[in-house]
C-alpha positions as CSV (number, residue, x, y, z in Angstrom):
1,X,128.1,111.5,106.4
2,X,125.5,110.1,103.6
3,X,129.2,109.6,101.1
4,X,131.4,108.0,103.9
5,X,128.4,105.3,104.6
6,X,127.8,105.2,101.2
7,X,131.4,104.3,100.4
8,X,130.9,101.2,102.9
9,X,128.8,99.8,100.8
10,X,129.2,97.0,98.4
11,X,129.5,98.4,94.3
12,X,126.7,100.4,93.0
13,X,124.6,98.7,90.2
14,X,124.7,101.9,88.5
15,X,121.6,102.8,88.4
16,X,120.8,105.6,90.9
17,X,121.0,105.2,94.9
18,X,121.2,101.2,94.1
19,X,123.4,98.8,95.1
20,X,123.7,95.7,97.6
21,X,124.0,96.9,100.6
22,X,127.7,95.4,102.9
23,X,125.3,94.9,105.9
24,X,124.5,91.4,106.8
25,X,120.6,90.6,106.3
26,X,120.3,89.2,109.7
27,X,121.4,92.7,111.3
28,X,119.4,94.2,108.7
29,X,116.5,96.8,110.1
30,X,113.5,94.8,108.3
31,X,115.1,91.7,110.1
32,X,115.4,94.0,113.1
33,X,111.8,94.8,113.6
34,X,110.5,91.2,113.3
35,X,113.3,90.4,115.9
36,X,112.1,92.8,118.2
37,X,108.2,91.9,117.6
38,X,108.8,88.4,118.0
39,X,111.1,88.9,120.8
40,X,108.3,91.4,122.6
41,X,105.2,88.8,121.8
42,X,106.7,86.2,123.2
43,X,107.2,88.4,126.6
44,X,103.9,89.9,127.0
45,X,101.4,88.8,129.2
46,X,99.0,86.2,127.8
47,X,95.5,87.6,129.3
48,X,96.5,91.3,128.5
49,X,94.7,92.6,124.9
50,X,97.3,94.4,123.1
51,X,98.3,96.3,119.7
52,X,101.6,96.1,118.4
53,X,103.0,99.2,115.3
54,X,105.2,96.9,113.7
55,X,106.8,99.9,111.1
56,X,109.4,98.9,108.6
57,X,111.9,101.4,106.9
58,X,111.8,99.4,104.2
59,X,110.9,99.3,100.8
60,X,112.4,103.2,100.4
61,X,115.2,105.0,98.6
62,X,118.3,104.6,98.8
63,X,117.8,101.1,97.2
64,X,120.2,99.2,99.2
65,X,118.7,95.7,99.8
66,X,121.2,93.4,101.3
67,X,122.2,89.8,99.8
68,X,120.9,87.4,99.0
69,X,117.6,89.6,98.8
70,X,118.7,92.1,96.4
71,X,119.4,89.1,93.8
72,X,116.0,87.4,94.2
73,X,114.7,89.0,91.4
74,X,117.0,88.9,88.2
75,X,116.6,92.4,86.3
76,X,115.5,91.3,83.6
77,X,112.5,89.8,84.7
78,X,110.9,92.8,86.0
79,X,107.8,94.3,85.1
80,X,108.8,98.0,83.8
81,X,106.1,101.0,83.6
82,X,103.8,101.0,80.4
83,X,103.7,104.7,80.9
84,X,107.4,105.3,81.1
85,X,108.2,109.1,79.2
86,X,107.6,112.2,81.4
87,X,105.3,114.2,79.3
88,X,105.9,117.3,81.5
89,X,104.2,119.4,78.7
90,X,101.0,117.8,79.4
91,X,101.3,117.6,83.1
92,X,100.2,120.8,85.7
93,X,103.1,123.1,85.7
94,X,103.7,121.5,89.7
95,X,105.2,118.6,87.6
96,X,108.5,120.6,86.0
97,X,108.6,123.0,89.4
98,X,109.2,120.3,91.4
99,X,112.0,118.4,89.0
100,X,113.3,122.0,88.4
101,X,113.4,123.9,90.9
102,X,116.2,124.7,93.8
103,X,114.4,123.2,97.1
104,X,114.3,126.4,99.9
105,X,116.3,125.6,102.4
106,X,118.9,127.8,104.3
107,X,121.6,125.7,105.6
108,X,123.4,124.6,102.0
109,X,124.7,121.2,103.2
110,X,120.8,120.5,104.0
111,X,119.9,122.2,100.8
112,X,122.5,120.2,98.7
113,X,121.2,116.7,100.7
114,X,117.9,117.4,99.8
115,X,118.2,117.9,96.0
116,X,120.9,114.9,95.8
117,X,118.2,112.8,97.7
118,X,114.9,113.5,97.1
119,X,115.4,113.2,92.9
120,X,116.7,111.0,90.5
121,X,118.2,112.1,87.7
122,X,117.1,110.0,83.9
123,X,117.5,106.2,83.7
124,X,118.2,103.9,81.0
125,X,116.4,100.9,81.1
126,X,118.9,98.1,82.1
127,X,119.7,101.2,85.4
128,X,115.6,101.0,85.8
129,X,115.4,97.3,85.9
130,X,118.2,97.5,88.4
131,X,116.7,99.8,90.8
132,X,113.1,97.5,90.4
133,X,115.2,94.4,91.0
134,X,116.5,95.7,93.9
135,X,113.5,97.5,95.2
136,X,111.3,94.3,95.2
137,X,114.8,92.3,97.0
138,X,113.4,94.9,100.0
139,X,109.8,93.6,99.6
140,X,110.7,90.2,99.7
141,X,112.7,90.7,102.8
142,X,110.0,92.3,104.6
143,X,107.7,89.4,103.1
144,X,109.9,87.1,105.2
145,X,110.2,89.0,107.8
146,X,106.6,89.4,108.7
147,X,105.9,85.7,107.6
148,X,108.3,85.1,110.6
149,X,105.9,87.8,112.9
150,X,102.8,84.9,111.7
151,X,104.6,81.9,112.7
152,X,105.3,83.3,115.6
153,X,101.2,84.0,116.1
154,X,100.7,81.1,115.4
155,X,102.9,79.2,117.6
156,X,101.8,80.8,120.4
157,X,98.2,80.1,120.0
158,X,96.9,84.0,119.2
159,X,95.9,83.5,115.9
160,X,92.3,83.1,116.5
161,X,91.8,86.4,118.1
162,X,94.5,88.4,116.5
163,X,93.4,91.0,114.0
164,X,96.4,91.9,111.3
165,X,96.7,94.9,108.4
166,X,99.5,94.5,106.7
167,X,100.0,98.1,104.9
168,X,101.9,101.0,103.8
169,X,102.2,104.9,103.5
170,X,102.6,105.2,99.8
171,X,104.6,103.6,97.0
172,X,107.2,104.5,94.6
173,X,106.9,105.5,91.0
174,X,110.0,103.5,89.8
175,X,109.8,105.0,86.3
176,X,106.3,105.7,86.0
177,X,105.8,108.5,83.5
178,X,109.8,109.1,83.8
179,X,109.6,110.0,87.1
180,X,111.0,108.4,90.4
181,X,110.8,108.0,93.8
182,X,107.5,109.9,95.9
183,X,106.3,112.6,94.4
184,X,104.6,115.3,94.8
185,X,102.9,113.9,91.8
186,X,99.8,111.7,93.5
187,X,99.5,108.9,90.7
188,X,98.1,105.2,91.2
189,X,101.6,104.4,91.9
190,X,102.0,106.3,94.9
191,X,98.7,105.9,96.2
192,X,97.0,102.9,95.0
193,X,99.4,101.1,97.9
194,X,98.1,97.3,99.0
195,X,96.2,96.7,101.9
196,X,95.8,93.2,103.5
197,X,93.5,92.3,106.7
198,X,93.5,88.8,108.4
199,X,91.6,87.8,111.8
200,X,88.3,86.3,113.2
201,X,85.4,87.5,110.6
202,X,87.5,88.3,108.1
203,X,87.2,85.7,105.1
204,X,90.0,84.7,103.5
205,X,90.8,84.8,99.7
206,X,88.2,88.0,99.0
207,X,89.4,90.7,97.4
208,X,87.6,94.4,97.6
209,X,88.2,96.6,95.2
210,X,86.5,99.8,97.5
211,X,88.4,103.1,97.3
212,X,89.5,103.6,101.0
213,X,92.3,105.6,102.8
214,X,95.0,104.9,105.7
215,X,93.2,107.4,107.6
216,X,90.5,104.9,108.0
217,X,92.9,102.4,110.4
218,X,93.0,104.5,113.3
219,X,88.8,104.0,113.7
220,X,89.2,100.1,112.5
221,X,91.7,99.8,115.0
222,X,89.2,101.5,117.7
223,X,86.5,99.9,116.1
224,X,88.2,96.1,117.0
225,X,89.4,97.4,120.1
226,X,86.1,98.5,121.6
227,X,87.7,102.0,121.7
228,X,85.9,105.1,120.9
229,X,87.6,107.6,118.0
230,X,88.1,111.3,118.9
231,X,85.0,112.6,117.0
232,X,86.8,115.2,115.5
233,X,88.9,112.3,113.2
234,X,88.1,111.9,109.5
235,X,88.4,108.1,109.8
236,X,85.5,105.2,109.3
237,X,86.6,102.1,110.3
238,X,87.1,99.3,107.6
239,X,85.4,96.6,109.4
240,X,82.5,96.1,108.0
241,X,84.3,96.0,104.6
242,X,87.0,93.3,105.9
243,X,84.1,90.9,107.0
244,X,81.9,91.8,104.0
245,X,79.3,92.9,105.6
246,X,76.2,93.9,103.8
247,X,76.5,97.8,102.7
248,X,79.7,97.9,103.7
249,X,81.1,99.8,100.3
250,X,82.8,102.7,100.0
251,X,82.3,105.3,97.3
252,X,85.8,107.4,97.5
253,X,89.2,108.4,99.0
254,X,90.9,111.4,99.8
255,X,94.3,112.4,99.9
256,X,96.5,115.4,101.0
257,X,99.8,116.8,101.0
258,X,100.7,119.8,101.9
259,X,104.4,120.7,100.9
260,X,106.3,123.2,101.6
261,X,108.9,124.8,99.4
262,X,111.9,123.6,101.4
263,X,111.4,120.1,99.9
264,X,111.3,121.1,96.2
265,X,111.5,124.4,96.2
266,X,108.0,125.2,95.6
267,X,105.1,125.1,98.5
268,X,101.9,123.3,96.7
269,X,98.7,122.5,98.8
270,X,97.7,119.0,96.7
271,X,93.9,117.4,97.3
272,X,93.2,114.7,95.3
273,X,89.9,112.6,95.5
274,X,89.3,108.4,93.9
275,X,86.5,107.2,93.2
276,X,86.5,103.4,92.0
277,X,86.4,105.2,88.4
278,X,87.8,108.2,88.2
279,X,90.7,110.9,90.0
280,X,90.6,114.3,90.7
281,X,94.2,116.4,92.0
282,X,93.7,120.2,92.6
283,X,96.3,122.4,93.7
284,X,94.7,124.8,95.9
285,X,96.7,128.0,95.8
286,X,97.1,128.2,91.7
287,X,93.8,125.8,90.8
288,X,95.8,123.7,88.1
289,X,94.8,120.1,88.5
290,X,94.6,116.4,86.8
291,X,91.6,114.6,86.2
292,X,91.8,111.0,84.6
293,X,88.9,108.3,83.9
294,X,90.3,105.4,85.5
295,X,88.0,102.8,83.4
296,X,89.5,103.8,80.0
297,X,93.0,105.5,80.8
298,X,94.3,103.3,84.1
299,X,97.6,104.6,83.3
300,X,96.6,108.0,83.4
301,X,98.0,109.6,80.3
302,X,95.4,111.4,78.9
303,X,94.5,115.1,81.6
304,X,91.7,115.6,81.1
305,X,91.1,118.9,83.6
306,X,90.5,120.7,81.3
307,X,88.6,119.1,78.7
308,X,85.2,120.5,78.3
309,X,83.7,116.6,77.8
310,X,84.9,115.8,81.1
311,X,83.2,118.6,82.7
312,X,80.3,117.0,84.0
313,X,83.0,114.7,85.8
314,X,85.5,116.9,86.9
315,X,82.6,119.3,88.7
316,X,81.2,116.0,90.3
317,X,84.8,115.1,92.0
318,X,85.2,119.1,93.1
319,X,81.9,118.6,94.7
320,X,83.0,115.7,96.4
321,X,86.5,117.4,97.1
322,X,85.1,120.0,98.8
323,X,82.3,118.2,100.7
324,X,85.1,117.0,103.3
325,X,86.3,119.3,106.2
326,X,89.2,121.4,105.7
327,X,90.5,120.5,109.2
328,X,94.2,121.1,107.9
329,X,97.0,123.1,109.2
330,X,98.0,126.3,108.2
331,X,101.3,126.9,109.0
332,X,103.9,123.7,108.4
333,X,107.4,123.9,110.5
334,X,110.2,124.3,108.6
335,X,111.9,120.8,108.6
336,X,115.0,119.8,110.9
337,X,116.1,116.9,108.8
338,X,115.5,114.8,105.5
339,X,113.0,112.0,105.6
């Protein structure tokens, strides 16, 4: 099914799962969504609080940003990786396994999808500045496409008690240290993902440079709502960090992904912790891991795990690793289709 609609489609680029895509912006799903938000604001009743999920498919792989979007942003204007060799040598052994290795999956046309999909083979540069080209066409789409979700606000007076985060899952590596798409390799440019927050308290222009987490919406969101937070959650809300409240600052971040070897054909159990300094990944079952210093290597070339003059550093972030409950599942279903 993926070939036939691929065939649809306008001419590859050439650069891997790029091109610009046949389907007209305006039926686009980015354009889509803001439709439907705008279209379900402007029904709801007026006196009635409310929370909207606006979720965009958008920016993800395939790269197939319709026109005029997807030639906003000439190629050669784009801003490519610093860090842009793979370096697997120097990397956990989790790094190769998961380039490598044949994802475990028992139905072959699933099996075949998911390897086709889920990597991307080598790029030259002009196919890299392709694929970024396009990739931020998809940004800029969904930037217009929520401006439109504002004016909207706006216009129908609800901007004065109307909190908005604008946010995102993760990012994409888009060449960074040679690699592509999402992982399972948890560097800045999968997590370090933008988070913006506008509404009555909040001041505008400030910028925070707190390590937080997306698990912490679900208790802002409560926290703005007057809604109590299942105590159980590991979520503090954001708002006293959005309105710059005194003591509001956060120390660290947590992240985890638990994969299982049906995506890339080995299962790894990856916990990562970020201060505003320094990053610590550990994979549980075989206790390999990354540590970089964030103030001197923000690029994170140089591991230094298992350096001895990063001990003091690398046993502080354990500490703090396993400090946080380990309220995770055991047992992950085997998946039904590719995401």
């Amino acid at each position: 099914i993926f070939d036939l609609w691929a065939a649809e489609t306008q001419p590859g680029t050439g650069a891997a799962q790029t091109w610009s895509s046949a389907m007209p912006a305006a039926v686009h799903s980015s354009a889509w969504c803001a439709d439907r938000t705008i279209e379900w604001l402007q029904n709801r009743k007026a006196d009635t609080p409310y929370c909207a999920w606006v979720s965009f498919p958008d920016p993800h792989h395939p790269f197939d940003c319709p026109e005029p979007w997807s030639l906003l942003h000439h190629p050669d204007e784009v801003e490519l990786p610093v860090e842009g060799g793979k370096d697997l040598d120097r990397r956990p052994w989790w790094h190769r396994a998961s380039l490598e290795s044949e994802p475990a999956l028992a139905d072959p046309s699933l099996r075949d999808f998911r390897a086709k999909l889920s990597r991307v083979p080598d790029q030259t540069e002009a196919q890299l500045r392709e694929m970024t080209a396009n990739y931020y066409g998809m940004i800029s789409l969904i930037d217009h496409s929520v401006g439109r979700i504002l004016i909207e606000i706006d216009r129908l007076g609800m901007r004065g008690n109307t909190v908005i985060v604008y946010s995102t899952d993760h990012g994409d590596l888009l060449g960074d240290h040679g690699l592509y798409l999402k992982g399972p390799t948890p560097y800045e440019a999968l997590l370090r993902v933008g988070l913006i927050a506008r509404g009555p308290g909040i001041p505008a222009g400030r910028v925070a440079q707190d390590p937080v987490s997306t698990l912490d919406l679900a208790a802002t969101f409560c926290d703005y709502g007057g809604t109590a937070l299942d105590e159980r959650a590991q979520s503090e809300s954001l708002r006293g960090l959005f309105e710059n409240a005194p003591d509001a600052g956060r120390e660290v971040a947590y992240s985890e992904w638990n994969v299982n070897a049906s995506r890339c054909g080995v299962p790894l159990e990856l916990r990562t912790v970020r201060t505003r300094t320094a990053k610590l990944t550990l994979e549980l079952g075989s206790g390999a891991g990354e540590l970089y210093d964030l103030a001197d290597d923000p690029n994170e070339m140089d591991n230094r795990f298992d350096d001895p003059g990063a001990a003091s550093l690398r046993r502080a972030l354990e500490e703090m690793l396993h400090a946080r409950p380990g309220d995770v599942l055991e047992h992950f279903d085997e998946p039904v289709g590719m995401a």
